[in-house]
N, C-alpha and C positions, 0 to 999 in steps of 0.2 A: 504494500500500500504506500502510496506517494505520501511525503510526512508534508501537507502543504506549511506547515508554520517553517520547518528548516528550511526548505525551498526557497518562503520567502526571505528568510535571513540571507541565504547564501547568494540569493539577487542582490538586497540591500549591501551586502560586503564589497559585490562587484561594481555597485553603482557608487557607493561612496569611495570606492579606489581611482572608478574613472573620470569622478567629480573633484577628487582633489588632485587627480593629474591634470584637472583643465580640459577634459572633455568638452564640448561644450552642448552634445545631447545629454550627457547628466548632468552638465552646472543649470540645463534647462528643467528637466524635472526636479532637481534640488527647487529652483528659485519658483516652483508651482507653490513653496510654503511661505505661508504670508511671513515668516520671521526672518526667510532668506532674498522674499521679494526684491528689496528696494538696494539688493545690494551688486557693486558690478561683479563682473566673474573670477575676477580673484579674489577678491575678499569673498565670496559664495565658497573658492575654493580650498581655502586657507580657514574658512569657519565652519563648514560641512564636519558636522559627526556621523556617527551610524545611526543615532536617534533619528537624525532628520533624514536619513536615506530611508529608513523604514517607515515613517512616516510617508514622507513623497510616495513609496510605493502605497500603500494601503491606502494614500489619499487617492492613485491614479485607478484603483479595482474596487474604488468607490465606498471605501468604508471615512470612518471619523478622523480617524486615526489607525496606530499601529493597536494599542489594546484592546482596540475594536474587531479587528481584524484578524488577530488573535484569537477570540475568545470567538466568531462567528468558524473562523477555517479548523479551529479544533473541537468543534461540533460542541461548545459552551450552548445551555440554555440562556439564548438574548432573546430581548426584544426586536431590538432593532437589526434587520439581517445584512443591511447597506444595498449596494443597489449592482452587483458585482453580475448577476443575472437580469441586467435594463441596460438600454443604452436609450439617448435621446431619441433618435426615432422610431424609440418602442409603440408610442401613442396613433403610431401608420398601422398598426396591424387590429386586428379585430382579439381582441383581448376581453377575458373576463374576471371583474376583482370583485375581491372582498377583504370586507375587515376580519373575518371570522376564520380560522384554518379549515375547522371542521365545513363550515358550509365550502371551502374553498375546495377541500377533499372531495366530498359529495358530488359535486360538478365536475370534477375532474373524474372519476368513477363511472358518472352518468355518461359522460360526453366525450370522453377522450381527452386528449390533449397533454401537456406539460404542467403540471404544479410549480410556481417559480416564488422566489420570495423578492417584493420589494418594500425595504426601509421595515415598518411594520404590518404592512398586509401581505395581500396572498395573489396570484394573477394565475387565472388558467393560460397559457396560450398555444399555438397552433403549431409546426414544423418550421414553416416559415419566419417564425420568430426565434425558436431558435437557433435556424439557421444566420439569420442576423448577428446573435452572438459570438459567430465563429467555430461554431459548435453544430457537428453531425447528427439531425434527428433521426437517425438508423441507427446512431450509436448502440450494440446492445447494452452499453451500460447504461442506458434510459430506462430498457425493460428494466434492467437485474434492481435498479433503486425503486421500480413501481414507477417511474413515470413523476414520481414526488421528491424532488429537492429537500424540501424540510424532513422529511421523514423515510426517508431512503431506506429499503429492505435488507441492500448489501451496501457496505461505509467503504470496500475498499474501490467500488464501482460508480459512488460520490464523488470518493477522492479524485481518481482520474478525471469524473466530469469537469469536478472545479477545478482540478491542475488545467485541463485544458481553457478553461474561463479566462483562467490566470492568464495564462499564454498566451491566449486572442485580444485581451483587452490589452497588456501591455506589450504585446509585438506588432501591434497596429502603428 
């Protein structure tokens, strides 16, 4: 099973190596943090820690932060799940939400489709949407998790999905 929390460490280590050599596609995701905004690219590079690398990432796969991010990719009971499964032109696809899981579940059961989590709700949606994500609706890791994100059958069959998540959203 893909360990996603070391994964992301072991991005974040590479992205703060290549942010303090002056990269300057990492001094640009560094400077996405408002504490590293305003500053130019060597002082971004000269100030960069691993705090803020891991930040930057978990800002960029849509979470609050790193202990958000955390506590969501090692299957931690949150509320809030970020938004790592939506991208902005999610709202083009024929989509069905709820505030409720259970009725989220139900629908999903009834009608097919994908269970996905956003922030604190729930969104059925269709193949096309997650192909939008970067992500294979034939995947059989769809089947092996039930089709359900939040409550997945098989955890090492998540993993993969979200590794892959990971990968589409920041290798974009």
């Amino acid at each position: 099973m893909v360990n996603l929390v070391d994964d992301l460490k072991q991005r974040a280590r590479r992205l703060h190596r290549r942010g303090t050599a002056g990269d300057p596609e990492a001094i640009a995701r560094l400077r996405a943090l408002p504490e590293l905004s305003e500053l130019d690219d060597a002082k971004v590079a000269s100030s960069a820690r691993r705090r803020h690398a891991l930040s930057a990432l978990a800002r960029a796969l849509g979470f609050d932060g790193w202990p958000h991010a955390k506590a969501v990719l090692s299957g931690d009971a949150v509320r809030d799940r970020g938004v790592l499964m939506f991208r902005e032109h999610g709202g083009a696809y024929w989509n069905i939400w709820s505030a409720d899981y259970d009725e989220a579940a139900r629908i999903r059961r009834e009608h097919g489709g994908y269970l996905l989590p956003y922030k604190h709700q729930f969104m059925v949606v269709e193949a096309p949407f997650v192909a939008s994500l970067g992500l294979d609706p034939d995947d059989p890791d769809w089947d092996a998790i039930g089709r359900d994100w939040l409550a997945p059958a098989d955890r090492a069959a998540w993993s993969r999905l979200t590794h892959a998540a990971i990968e589409a959203r920041l290798d974009r």
